[in-house]
Backbone as CSV, one residue per row, in Angstrom:
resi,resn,N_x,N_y,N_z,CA_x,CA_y,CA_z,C_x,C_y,C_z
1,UNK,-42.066,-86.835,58.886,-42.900,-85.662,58.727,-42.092,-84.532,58.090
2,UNK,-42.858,-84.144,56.965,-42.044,-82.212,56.172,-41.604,-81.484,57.374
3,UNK,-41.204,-80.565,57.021,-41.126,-79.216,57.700,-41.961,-78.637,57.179
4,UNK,-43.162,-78.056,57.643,-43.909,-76.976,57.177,-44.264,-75.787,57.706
5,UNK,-43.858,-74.682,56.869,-43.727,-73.926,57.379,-45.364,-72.570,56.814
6,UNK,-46.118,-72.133,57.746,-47.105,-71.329,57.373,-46.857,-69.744,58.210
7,UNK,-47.645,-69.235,56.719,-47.420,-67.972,56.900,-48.437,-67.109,55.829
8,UNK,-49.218,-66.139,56.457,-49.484,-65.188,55.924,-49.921,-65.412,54.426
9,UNK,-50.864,-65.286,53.263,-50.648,-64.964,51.748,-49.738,-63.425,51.883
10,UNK,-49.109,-63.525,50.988,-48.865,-61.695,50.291,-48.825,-61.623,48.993
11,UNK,-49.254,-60.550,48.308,-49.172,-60.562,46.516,-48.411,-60.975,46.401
12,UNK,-47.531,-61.260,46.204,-46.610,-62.416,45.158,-47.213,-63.888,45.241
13,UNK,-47.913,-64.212,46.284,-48.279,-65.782,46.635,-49.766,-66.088,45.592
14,UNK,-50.049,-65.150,44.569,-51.240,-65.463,43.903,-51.116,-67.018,42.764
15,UNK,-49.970,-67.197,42.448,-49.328,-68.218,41.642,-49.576,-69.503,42.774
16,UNK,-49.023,-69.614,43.777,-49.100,-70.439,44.815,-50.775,-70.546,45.487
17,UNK,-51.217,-69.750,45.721,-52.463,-69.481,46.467,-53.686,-69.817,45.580
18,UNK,-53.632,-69.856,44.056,-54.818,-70.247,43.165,-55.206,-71.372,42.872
19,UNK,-53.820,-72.357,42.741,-54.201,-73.746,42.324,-54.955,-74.492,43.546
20,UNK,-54.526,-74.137,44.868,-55.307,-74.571,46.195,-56.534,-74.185,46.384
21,UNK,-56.783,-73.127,45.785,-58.223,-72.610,45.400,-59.327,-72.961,44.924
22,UNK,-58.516,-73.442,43.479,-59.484,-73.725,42.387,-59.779,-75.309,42.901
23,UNK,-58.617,-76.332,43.495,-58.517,-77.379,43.697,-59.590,-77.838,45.425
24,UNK,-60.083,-76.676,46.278,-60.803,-77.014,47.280,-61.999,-76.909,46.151
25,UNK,-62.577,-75.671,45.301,-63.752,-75.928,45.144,-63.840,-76.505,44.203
26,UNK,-63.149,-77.779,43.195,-63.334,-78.844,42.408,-63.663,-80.221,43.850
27,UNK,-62.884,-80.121,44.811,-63.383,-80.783,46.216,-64.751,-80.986,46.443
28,UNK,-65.233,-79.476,46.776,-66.379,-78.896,46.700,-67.671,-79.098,45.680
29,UNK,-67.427,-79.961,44.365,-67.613,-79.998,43.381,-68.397,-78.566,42.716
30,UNK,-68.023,-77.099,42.912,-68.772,-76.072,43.040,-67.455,-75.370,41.909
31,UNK,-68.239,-74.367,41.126,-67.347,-73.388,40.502,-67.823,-72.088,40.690
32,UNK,-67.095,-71.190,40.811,-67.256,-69.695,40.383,-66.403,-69.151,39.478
33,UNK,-67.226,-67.726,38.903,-65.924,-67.074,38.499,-65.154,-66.125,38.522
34,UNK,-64.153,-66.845,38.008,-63.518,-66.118,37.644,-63.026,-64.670,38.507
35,UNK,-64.121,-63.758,37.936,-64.283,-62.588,39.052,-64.079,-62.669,39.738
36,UNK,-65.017,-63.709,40.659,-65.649,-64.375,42.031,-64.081,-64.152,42.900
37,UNK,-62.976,-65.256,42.200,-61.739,-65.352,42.599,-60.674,-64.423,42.941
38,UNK,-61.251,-63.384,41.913,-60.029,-61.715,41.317,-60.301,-61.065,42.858
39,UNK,-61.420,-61.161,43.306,-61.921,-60.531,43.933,-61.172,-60.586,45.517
40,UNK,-62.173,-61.994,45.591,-61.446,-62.642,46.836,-59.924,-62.653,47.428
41,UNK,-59.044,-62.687,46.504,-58.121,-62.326,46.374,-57.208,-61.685,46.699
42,UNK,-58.171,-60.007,46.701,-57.797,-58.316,46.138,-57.923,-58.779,48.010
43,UNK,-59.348,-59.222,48.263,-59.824,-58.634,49.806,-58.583,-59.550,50.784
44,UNK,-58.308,-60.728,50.291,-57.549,-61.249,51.143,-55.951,-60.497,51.305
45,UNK,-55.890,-59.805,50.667,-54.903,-58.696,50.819,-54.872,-57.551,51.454
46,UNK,-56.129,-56.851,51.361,-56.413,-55.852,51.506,-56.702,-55.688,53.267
47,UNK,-55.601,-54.419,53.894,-56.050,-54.708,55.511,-57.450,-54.442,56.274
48,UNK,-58.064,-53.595,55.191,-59.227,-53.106,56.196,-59.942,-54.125,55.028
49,UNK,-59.772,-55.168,55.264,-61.155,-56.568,54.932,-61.233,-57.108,56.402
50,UNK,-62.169,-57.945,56.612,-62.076,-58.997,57.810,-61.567,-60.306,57.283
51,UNK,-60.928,-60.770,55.909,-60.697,-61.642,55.622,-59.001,-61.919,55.505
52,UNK,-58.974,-62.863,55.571,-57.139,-63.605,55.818,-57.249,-64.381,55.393
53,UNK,-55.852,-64.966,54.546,-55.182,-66.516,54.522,-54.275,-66.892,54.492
54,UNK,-53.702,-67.742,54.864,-52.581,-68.492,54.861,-52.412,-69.422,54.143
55,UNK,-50.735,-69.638,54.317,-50.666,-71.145,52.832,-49.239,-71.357,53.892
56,UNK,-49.559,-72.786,53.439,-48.559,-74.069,54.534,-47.600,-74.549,53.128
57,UNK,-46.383,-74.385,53.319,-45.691,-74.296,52.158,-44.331,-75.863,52.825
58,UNK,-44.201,-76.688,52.024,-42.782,-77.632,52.554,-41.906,-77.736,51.145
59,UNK,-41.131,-77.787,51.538,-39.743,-77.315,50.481,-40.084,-76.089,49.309
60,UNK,-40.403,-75.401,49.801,-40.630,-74.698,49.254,-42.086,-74.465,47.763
61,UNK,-42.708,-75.711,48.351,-44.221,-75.511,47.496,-45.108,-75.623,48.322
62,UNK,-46.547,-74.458,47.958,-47.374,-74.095,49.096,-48.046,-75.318,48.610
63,UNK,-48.278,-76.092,49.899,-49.525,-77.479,50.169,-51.140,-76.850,50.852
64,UNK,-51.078,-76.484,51.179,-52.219,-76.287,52.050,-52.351,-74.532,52.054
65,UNK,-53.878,-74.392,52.407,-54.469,-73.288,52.258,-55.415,-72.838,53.263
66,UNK,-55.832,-71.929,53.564,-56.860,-71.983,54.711,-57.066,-70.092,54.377
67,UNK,-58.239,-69.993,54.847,-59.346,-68.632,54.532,-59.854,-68.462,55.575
68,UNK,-59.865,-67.399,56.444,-60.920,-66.888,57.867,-61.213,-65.456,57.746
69,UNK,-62.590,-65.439,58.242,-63.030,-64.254,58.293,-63.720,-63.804,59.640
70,UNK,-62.957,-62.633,60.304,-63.702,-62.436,61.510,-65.145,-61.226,61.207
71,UNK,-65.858,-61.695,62.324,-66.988,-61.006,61.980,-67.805,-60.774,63.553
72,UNK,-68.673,-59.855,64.054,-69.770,-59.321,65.124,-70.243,-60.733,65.299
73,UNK,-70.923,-61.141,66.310,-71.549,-62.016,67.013,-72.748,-61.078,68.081
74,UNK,-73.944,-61.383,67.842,-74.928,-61.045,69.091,-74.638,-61.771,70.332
75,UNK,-73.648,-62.724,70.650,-73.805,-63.361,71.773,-72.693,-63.395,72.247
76,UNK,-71.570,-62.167,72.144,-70.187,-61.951,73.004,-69.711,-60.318,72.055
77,UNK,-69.527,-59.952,73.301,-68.636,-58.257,72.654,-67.358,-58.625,71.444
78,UNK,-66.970,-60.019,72.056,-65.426,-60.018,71.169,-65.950,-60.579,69.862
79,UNK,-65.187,-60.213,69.155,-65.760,-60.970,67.529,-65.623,-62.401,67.322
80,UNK,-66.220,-62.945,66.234,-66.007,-64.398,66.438,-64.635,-64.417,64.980
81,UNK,-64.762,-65.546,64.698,-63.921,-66.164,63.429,-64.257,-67.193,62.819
82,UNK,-64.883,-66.862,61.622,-65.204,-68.302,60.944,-64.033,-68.813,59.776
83,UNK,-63.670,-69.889,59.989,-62.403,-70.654,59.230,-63.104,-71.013,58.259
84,UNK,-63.128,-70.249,56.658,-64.198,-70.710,55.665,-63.968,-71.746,55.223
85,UNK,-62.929,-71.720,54.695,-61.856,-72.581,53.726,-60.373,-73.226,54.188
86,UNK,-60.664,-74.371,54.062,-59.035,-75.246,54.283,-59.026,-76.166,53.341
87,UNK,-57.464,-76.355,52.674,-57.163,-76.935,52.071,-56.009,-77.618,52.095
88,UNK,-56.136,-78.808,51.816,-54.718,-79.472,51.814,-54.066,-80.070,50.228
89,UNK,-53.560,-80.114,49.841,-53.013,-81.087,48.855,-52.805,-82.775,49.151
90,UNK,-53.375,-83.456,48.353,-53.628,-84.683,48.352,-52.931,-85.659,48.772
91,UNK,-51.541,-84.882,48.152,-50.508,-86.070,48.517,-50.001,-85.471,50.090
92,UNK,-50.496,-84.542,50.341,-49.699,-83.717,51.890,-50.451,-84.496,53.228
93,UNK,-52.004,-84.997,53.115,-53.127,-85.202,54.098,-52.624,-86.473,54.896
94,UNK,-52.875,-86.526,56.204,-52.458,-87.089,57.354,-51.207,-86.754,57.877
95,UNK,-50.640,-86.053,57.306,-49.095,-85.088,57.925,-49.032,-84.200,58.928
96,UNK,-50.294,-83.725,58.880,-50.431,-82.708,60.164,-50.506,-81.387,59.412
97,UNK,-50.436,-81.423,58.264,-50.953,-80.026,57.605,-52.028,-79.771,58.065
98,UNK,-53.428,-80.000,58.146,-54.755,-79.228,58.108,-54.654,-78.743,59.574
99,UNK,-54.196,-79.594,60.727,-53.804,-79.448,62.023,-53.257,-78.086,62.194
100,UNK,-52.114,-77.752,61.477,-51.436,-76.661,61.485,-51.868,-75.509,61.139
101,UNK,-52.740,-75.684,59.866,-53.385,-74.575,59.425,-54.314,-74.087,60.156
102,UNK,-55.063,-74.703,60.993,-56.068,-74.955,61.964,-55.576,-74.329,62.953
103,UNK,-54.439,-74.331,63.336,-53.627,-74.140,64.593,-53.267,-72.465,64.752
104,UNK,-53.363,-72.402,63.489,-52.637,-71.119,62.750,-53.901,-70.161,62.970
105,UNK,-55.130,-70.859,62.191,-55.975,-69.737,62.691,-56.452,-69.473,63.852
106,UNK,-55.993,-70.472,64.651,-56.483,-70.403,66.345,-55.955,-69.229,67.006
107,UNK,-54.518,-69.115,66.597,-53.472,-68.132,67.458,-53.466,-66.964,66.633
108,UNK,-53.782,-67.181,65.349,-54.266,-65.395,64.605,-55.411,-64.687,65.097
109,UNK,-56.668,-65.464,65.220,-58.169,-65.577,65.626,-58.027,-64.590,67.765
110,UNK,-56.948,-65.427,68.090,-56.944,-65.395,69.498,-56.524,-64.193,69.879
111,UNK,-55.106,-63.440,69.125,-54.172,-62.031,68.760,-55.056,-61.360,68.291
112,UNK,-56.366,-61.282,67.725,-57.178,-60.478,67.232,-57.945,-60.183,67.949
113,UNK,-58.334,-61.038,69.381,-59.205,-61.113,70.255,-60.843,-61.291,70.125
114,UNK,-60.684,-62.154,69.151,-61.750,-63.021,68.835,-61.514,-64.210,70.136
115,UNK,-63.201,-64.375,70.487,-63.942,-65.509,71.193,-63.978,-66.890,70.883
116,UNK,-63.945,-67.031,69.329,-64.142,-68.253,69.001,-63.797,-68.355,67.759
117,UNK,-63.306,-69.722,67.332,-63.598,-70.236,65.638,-64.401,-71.293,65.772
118,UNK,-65.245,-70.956,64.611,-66.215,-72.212,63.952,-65.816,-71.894,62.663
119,UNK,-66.433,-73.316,61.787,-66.793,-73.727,60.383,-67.659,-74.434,60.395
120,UNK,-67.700,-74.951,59.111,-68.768,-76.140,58.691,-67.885,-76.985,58.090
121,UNK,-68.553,-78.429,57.427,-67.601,-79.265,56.418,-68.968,-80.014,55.809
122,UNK,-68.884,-80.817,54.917,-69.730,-81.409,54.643,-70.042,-82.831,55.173
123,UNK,-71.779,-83.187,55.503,-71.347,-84.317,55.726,-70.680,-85.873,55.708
124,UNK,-70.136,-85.771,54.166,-69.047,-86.759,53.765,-67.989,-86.937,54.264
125,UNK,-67.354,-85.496,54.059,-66.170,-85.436,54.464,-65.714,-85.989,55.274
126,UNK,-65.457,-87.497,55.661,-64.980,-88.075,56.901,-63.658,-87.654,57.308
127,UNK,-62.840,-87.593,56.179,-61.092,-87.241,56.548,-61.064,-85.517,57.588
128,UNK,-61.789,-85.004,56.836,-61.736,-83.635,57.811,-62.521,-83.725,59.368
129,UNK,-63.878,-84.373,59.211,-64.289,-84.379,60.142,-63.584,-85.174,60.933
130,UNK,-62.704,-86.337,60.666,-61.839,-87.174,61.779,-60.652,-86.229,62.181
131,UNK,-60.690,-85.234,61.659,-59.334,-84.274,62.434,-60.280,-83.118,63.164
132,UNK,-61.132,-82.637,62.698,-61.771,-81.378,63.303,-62.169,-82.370,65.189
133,UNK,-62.854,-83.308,64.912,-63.153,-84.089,66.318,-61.692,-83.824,67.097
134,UNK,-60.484,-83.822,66.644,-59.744,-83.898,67.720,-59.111,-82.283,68.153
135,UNK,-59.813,-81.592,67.401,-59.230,-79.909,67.565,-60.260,-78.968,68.058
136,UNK,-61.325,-79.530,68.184,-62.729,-78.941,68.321,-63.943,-79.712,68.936
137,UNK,-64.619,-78.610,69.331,-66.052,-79.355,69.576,-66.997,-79.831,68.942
138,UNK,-68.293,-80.481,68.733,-69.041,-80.539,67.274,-70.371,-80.254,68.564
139,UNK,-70.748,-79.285,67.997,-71.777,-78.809,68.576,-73.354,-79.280,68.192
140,UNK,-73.243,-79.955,67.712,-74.845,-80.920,67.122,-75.363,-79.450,66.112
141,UNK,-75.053,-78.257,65.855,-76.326,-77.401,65.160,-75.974,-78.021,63.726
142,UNK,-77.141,-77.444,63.033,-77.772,-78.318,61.301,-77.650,-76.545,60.563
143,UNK,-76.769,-76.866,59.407,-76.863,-75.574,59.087,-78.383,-75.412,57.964
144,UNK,-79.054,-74.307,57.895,-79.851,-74.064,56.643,-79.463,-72.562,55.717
145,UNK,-79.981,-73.278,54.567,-79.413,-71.714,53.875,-80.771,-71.467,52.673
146,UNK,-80.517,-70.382,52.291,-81.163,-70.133,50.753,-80.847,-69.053,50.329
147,UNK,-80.237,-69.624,48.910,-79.631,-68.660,47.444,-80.416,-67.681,47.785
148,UNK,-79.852,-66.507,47.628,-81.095,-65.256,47.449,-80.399,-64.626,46.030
């Protein structure tokens, strides 16, 4: 097993932090632009956002990625945390990277005094969903949405 070590994005990590980016939502088979990214970015920097990320870096190249955003809940005073985005690099997966990153937002999420993390994944995704089963609950809900 690497040593991997996670920590925090900071501006300088935009070189490191984009290709994991662009590479979850080619995953995703989904694009945005451009902007979309500049943006996201600016906020994941920025302290008064509710958004964070981290990047899981071994010998010194970031592998893995992960995005959370805390936010109000009607059904507890403490805020919740949704883990939007995780990413691993291809050749990094079954190492215990996504674990870590996962782990990472548990004890950031927890120091913030947030109640809970959730996400979603898709239902393909077997590789994620065979790690989320062992870090989490799966609560049976069906998500619905619509573009507005």
């Amino acid at each position: 097993m690497p040593t991997v070590t996670i920590r925090p994005v900071n501006a300088n990590d935009h070189a490191a932090w984009l290709p994991l980016w662009q590479a979850y939502l080619r995953f995703y088979q989904t694009e945005l632009p451009a902007e979309v990214s500049a943006v996201t970015w600016q906020r994941l920097l920025d302290p008064q956002e509710p958004t964070h990320s981290a990047l899981a870096w071994v010998d010194g190249k970031a592998v893995g990625m992960v995005n959370w955003i805390y936010h109000r809940s009607n059904w507890s005073i403490e805020n919740s945390c949704y883990l939007q985005d995780l990413y691993v690099d291809a050749d990094q997966r079954g190492l215990g990277v996504g674990r870590q990153l996962i782990e990472q937002v548990y004890a950031t999420a927890k120091a913030a005094g947030c109640i809970k993390v959730h996400w979603l994944t898709h239902e393909t995704n077997a590789t994620a969903i065979s790690l989320y089963e062992q870090v989490a609950e799966r609560p049976g809900f069906i998500q619905f949405r619509k573009a507005l």
